[in-house]
C-alpha positions in Angstrom: -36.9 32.6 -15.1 -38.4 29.2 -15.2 -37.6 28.4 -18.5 -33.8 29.1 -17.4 -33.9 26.9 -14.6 -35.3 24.4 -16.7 -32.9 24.9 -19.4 -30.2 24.6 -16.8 -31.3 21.8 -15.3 -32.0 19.7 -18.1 -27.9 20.7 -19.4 -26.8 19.5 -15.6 -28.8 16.1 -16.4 -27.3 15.9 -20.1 -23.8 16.9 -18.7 -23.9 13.8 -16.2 -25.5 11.4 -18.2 -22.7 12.0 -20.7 -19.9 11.5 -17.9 -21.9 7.5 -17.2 -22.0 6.9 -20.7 -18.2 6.5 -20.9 -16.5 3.3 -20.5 -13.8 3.4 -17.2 -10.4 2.7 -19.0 -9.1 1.0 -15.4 -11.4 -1.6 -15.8 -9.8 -4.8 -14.3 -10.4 -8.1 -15.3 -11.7 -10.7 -12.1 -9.2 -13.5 -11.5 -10.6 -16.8 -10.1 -9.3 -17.8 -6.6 -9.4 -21.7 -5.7 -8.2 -23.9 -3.0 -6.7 -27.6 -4.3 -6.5 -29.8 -1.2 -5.5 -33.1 -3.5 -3.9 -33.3 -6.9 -6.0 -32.0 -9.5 -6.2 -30.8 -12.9 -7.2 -27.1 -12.9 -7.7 -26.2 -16.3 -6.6 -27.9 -19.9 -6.5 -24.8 -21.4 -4.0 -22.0 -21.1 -3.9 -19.8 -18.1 -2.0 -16.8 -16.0 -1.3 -17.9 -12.7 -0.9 -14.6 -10.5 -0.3 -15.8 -6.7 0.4 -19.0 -5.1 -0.2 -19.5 -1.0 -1.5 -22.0 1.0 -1.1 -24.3 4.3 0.9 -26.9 5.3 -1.7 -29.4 6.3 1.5 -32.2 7.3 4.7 -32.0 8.2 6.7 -31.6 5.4 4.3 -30.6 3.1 5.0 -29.7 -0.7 3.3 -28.7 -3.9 4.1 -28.4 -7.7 2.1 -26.3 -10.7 2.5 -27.9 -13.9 2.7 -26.6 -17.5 0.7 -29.7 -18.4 -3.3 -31.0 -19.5 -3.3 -34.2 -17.5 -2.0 -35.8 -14.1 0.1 -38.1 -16.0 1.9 -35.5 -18.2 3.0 -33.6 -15.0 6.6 -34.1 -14.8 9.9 -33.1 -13.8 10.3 -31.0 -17.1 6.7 -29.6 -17.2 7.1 -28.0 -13.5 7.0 -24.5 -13.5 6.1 -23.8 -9.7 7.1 -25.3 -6.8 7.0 -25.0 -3.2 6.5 -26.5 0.7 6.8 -26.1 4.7 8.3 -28.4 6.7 6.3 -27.6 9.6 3.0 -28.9 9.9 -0.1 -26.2 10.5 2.4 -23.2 8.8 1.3 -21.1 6.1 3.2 -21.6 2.8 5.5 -18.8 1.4 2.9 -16.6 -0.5 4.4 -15.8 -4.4 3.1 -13.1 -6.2 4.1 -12.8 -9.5 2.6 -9.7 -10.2 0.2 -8.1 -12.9 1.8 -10.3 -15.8 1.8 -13.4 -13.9 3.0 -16.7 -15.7 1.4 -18.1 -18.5 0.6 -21.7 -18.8 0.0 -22.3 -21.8 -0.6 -26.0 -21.9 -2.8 -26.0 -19.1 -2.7 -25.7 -15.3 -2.6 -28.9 -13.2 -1.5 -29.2 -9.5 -0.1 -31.7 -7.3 0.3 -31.4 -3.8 1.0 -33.6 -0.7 -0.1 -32.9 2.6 -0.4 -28.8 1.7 -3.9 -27.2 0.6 -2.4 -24.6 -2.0 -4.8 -21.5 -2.7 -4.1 -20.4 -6.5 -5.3 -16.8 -8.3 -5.7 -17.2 -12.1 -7.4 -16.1 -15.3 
């Protein structure tokens, strides 16, 4: 009888040990949240930009994500978000642009005036 309930016990252990072992397949990957209160360059590198918010910290406030590496090559035809409140102390409009997000692939540099803009990325 003790032998049993050893047996069984030690097959219980085995049994759960073996359901650990395996790798979750929903594993997620963590995206990197930052707040940019004056133009900056995020990252030179490619990245997925997943959500955009922020605050309007002056009347009139706007901001602009460019595909670019550098402050100075963040022009009109490197722009790939845009956005701003004209009231002062509103939030932005939030944009979520979902699990695929937008790639860019040059790099990630922002440029804002007067709005702190909160950015999710990988």
């Amino acid at each position: 009888m003790k032998k049993t309930f050893i047996l069984i016990l030690v097959m219980l252990m085995g049994f759960g040990l073996f359901s650990f072992s395996q790798a979750d397949e929903t594993r997620t990957i963590a995206r990197k949240s930052k707040v940019i209160t004056a133009d900056e360059v995020t990252s030179t590198q490619g990245v997925t930009l997943y959500k955009v918010t922020g605050y309007a910290n002056a009347a009139n406030a706007v901001y602009g994500l460019y595909n670019a590496s550098t402050l100075g090559a963040a022009t009109a035809s490197t722009c790939k978000v845009e956005g701003g409140e004209a009231t002062q102390y509103d939030s932005l409009p939030t944009l979520d642009f979902g699990d695929e997000g937008i790639t860019f692939s040059s790099g990630l540099v922002v440029v804002t005036n007067g709005a702190y803009v909160t950015i999710e990325y990988i």
